[in-house]
C-alpha positions in Angstrom: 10.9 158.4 141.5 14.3 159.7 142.0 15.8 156.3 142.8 14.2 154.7 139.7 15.3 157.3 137.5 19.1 156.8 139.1 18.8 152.8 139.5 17.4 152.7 135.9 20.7 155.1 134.4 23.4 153.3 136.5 22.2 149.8 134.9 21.9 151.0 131.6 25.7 152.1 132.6 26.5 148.6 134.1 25.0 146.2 131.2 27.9 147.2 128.8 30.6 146.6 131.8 29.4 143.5 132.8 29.1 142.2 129.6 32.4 143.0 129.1 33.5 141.4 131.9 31.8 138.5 131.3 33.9 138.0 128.2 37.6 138.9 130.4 36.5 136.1 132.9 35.3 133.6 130.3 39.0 134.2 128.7 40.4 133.2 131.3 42.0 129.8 131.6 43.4 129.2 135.5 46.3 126.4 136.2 44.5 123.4 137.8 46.0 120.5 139.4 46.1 117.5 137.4 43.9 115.6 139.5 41.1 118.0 139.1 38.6 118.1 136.5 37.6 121.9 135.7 34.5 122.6 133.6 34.0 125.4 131.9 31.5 127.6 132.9 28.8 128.2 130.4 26.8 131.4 130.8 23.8 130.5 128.0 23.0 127.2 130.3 23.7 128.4 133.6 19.2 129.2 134.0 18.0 126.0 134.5 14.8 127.7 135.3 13.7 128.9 131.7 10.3 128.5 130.1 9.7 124.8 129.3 12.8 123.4 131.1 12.0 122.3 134.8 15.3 123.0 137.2 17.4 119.9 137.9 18.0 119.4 141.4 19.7 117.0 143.6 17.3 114.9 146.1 19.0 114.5 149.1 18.1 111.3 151.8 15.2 112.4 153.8 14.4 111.4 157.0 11.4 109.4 158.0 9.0 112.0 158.5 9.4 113.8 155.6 9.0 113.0 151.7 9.4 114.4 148.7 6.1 115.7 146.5 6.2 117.3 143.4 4.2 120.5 142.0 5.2 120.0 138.2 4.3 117.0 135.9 6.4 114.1 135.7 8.1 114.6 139.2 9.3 117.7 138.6 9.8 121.0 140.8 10.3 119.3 144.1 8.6 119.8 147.7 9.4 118.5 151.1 6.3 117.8 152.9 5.3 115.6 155.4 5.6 111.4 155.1 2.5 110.8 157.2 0.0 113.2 154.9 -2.8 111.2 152.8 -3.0 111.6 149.1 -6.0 114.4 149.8 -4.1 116.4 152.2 -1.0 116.5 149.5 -3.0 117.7 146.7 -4.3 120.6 149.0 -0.3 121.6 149.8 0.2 121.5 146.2 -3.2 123.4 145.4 -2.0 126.0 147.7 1.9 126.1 146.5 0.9 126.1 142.9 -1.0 129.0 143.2 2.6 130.7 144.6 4.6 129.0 142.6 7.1 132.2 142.0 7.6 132.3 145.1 9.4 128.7 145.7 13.0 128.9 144.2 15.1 126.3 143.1 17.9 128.6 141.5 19.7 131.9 142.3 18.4 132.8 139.0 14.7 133.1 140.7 15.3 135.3 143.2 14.8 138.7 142.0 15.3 141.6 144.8 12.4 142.3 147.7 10.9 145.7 146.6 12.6 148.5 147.7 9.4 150.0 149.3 10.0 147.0 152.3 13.6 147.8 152.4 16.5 148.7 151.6 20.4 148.4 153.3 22.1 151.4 153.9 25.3 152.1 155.1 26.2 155.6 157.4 29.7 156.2 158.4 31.0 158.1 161.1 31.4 161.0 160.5 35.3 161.3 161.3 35.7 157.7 159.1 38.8 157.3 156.7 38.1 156.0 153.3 40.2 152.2 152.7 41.3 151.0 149.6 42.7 147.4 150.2 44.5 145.5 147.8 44.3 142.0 146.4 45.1 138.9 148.6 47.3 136.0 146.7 45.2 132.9 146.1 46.1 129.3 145.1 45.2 127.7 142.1 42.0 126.0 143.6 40.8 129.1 145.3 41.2 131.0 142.6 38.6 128.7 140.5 36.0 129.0 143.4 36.5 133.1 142.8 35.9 132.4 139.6 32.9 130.6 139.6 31.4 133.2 142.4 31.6 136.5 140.3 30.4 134.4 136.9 27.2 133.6 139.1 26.6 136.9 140.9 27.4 139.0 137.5 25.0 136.6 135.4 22.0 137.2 137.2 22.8 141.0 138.5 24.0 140.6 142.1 27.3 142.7 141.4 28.9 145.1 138.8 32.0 146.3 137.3 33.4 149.6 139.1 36.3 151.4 138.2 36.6 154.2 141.1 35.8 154.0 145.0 37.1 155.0 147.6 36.2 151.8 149.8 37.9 148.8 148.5 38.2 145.4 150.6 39.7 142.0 149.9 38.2 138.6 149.5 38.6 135.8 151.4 37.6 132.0 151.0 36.7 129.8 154.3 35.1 126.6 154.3 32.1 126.0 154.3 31.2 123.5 157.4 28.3 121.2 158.0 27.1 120.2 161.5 29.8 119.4 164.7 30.7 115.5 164.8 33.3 113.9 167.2 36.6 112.7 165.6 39.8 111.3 166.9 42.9 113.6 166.4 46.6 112.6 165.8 46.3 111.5 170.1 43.4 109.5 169.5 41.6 112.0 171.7 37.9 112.7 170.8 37.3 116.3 169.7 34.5 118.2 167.9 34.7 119.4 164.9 32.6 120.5 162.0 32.8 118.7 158.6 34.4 120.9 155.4 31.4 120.8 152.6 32.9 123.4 150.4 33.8 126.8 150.2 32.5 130.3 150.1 33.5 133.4 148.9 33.4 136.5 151.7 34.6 139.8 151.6 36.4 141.2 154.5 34.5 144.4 155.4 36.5 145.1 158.5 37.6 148.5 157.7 34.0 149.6 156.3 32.5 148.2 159.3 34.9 149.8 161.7 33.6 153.3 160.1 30.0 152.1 160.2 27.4 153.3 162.2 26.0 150.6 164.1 22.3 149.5 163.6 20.8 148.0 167.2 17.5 146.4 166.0 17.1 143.7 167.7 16.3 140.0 167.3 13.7 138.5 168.7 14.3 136.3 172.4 14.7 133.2 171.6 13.5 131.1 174.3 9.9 133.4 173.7 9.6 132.7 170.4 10.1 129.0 171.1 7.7 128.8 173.7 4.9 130.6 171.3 5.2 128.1 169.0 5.3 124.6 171.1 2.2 122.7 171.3 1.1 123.6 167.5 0.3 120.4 165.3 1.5 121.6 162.0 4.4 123.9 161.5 5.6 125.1 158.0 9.4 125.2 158.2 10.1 128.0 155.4 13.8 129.1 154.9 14.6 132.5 152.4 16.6 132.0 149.5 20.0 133.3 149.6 18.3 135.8 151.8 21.0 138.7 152.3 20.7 138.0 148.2 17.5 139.4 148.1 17.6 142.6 149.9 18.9 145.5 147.7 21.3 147.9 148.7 20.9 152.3 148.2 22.5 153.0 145.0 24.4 155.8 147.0 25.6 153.1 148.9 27.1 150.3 146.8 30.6 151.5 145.7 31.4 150.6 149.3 30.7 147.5 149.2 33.5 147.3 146.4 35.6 144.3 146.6 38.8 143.1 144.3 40.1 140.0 143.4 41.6 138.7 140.6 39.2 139.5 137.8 38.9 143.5 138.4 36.4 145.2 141.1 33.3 144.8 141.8 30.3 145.9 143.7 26.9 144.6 145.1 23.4 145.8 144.3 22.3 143.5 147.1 23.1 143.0 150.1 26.7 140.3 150.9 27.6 138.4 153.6 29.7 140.5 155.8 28.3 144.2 156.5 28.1 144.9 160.2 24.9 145.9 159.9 23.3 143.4 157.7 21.2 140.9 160.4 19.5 144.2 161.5 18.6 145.3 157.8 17.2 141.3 157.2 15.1 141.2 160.5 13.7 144.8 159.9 12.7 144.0 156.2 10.9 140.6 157.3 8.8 142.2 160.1 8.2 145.1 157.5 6.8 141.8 155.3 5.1 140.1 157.8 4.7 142.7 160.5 1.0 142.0 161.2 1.6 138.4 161.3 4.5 137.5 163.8 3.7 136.0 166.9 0.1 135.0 165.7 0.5 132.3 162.6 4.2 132.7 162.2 7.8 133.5 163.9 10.7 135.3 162.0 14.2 134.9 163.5 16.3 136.2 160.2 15.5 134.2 157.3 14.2 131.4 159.1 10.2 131.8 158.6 7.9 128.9 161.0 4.4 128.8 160.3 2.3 127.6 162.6 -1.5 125.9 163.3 -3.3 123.4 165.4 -4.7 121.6 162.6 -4.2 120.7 159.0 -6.6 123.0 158.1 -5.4 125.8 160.1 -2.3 125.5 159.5 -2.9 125.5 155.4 -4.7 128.5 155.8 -2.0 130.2 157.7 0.5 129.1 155.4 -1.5 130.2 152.3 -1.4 133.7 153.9 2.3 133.9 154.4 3.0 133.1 150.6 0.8 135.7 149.4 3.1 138.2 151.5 6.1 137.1 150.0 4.7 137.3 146.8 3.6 140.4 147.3 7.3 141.5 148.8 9.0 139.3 146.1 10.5 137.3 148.3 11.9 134.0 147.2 11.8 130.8 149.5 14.7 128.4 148.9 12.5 124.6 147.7 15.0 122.6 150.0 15.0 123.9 153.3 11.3 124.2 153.3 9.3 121.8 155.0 5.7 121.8 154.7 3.0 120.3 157.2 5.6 118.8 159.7 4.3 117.7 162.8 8.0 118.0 164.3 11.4 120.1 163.1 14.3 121.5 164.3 14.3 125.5 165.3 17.2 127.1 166.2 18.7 124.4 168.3 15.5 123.1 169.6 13.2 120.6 168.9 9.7 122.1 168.6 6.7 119.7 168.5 3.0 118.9 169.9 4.2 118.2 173.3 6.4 121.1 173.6 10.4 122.1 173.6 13.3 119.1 173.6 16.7 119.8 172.5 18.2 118.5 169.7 19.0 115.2 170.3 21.8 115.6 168.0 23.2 117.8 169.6 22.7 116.0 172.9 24.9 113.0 171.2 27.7 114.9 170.4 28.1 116.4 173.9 28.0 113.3 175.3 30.8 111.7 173.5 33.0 114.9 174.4 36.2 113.5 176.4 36.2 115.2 179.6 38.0 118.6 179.6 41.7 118.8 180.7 42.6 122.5 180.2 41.3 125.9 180.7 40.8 126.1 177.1 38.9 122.7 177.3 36.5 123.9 179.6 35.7 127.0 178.0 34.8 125.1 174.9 33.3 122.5 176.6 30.9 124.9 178.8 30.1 126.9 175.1 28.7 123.5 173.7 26.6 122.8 177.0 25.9 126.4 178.3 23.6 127.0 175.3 21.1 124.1 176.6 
């Protein structure tokens, strides 16, 4: 009762700072290259999940096992589900996803928090820890716009707040945002991997906080166990959270240290960001706390990776109809496009899990083979990190 009576006071408190901020940020016109179109941000459109408007979404090339379904009328609110499923079995995934439909998200704006009852991140310092109050780092023009663009989105839908006084205070950084390793030819025409720039994301550099932190040692589950439980299923339900740190809320005593500047002012998170030492312990913890009667009989959890398993259609269905009805009971949001529904095959952390049993990625596979042979200590070392994994 206590922390609803506090949570409710401090966003009573918080609604009249954001909105204020809101209007600073949208004032704000940033310097932009000429070569760059820069659209302007509009708030009252940015839910493209309101009543009567289905979310717009871009379909992405699938491969040959999988195809896109839809749950909403004319093909709207799309599913990934599996390219070798009859008309029949279909309607039954749909039946069953219908009937959860709050729980498949298609925009930050449906996530809204996993009850605090689950979980909740907290943050204990040592106790001989020195507050840190960090100041601004310089950005370029282009940077700068992805900041922007970052604090209009978490403010609009409640991730972070104005603060005006903490005594923790860290900097932002942006780094790219990289898709999976390819082989490329450098300025010697040697081959060398490398992982392809997609965008760019906004961290915060907790180093100091985390330095002070009290380390959390749950742990995570052993990989090659929880692959081996899962081989020889039929069907597997490949279900991925939704900005999943996103979803996890954070102690209210708690939250001015996650205070960050930039900028446009300081801010902190309700929820749980990218970057707290102690963060992958708080997600695993809350999704056994979710699914805790579950795990290693219909499903495996390895952070917000969810795989739901069966050895037949049926099974598998009913398996997965279970697991929605916990996350909807926990509020927890899946993200539409990393799902995969009914697969008889998928990737899992590395590994390629199917009927027959455990291959590895034969992506993976390809890009070690094209990598030139090592010539340097350095070489090997990266070399043996790419293969020593297998």
């Amino acid at each position: 009762m206590e922390y609803i009576i506090r949570e409710s006071i401090a966003d009573e408190q918080a609604n009249e700072m954001v909105n204020l901020s809101l209007e600073m940020l949208q004032s704000i016109s940033l310097p932009m290259p000429k070569t760059l179109k820069f659209e302007v941000l509009n708030l009252e459109d940015q839910s493209l999940n309101v009543k009567g408007k289905a979310p717009e979404v871009e379909l992405k090339p699938l491969p040959s096992t999988l195809k896109y379904a839809f749950l909403g009328p004319n093909s709207t609110y799309h599913v990934i589900v599996n390219a070798d499923l009859d008309l029949q079995q279909v309607e039954r995934i749909l039946q069953v996803l219908r009937s959860h439909r709050r729980v498949i998200g298609y925009t930050i704006d449906d996530i809204v928090g996993i009850k605090a009852s689950y979980c909740m991140h907290r943050i204990y310092l040592e106790d001989d820890h020195k507050p840190s109050i960090e100041h601004q780092r310089r950005l370029n023009p282009n940077i700068k716009d992805v900041v922007k663009k970052e604090i209009l989105k978490l403010l609009s839908v409640g991730i972070i707040f104005p603060i005006s006084d903490s005594k923790w205070v860290s900097p932002i950084h942006v780094v790219p945002k990289k898709g999976g390793i390819t082989v490329v030819k450098n300025e010697k025409n040697e081959l060398i991997p490398t992982r392809i720039v997609t965008g760019w994301r906004m961290c915060i550099d907790y180093r100091k906080l985390n330095k002070a932190t009290r380390k959390d040692h749950f742990p995570l589950p052993f990989i090659d166990q929880l692959l081996e439980r899962m081989a020889k299923h039929k069907y597997f339900c490949f279900l991925d959270g939704f900005s999943g740190f996103f979803q996890i809320p954070i102690h209210p005593d708690d939250q001015e240290m996650t205070t960050f500047t930039c900028p446009y002012g300081t801010f902190a998170y309700r929820r749980m960001p990218f970057g707290l030492c102690n963060a992958p312990g708080t997600f695993q913890r809350c999704m056994l706390a979710i699914f805790s009667d579950l795990v290693e009989e219909i499903m495996e959890v390895f952070m917000d990776d969810f795989s739901v398993y069966g050895i037949s259609f049926d099974d598998c269905l009913e398996h997965l109809d279970i697991v929605l009805s916990k996350c909807e009971e926990a509020n927890l949001v899946l993200n539409w496009e990393k799902c995969h529904f009914m697969a008889t095959e998928g990737i899992v952390l590395g590994h390629k899990i199917y009927e027959k049993g455990i291959e590895v990625d034969p992506t993976k596979i390809e890009v070690i083979e094209k990598l030139p042979p090592p010539s340097s200590i350095k070489g090997i070392r990266s070399f043996l990190g790419h293969a020593g994994f297998y």
